[in-house]
C-alpha positions, 0 to 999 in steps of 0.5 A: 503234665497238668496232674504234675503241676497240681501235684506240684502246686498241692505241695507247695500249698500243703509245704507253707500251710506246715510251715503257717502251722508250725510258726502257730506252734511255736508262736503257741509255745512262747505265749505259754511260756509267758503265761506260765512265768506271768502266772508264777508272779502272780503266785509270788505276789499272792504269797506275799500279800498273804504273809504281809496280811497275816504279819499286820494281823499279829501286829494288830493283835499285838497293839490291841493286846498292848492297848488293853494292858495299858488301860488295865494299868490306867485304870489301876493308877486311876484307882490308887490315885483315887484311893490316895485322893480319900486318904489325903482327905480322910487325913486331912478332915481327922487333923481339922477335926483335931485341931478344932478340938485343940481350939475348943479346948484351948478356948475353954482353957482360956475362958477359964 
């Protein structure tokens, strides 16, 4: 009856130390479930962020390539301006020079 008591009592034992490892299983079962769905987050945020990064990246590009269009163009108003700076002073210096010999002649016209 002893031998029937421990055998009793072994089974017991073995019969809760099944149900402690199945409980562990499933407890198992849902923390990889968890990290599985945390892990796929984490992919999407990744994928995000590296889409977002590779759209600033165009985006920088973009304005760069547009701010060198916008000097070359400053610079070619700049140099027409300059241009037409030595223009209007080239013409303006022939229409001095003209009227001083207009002057000078009509001086000596009048001296006459």
């Amino acid at each position: 009856e002893r031998m029937t008591q421990e055998l009793a009592f072994y089974k017991t034992e073995l019969s809760r130390q099944n149900e402690v490892i199945q409980n562990m299983e499933a407890e198992k079962g849902k923390l990889l479930i968890e990290v599985q769905g945390r892990m796929r987050e984490l992919e999407n945020r990744l994928s995000a962020e590296a889409r977002e990064k590779d759209y600033l990246e165009d985006e920088l590009r973009n304005l760069q390539h547009q701010g060198k269009e916008k000097e070359y163009h400053f610079d070619n108003l700049q140099k027409a301006k300059n241009m037409e700076v030595k223009d209007i002073s080239y013409r303006a210096q022939q229409e001095i020079d003209s009227l001083q010999k207009d002057k000078k002649r009509l001086l000596s016209q009048l001296e006459e």
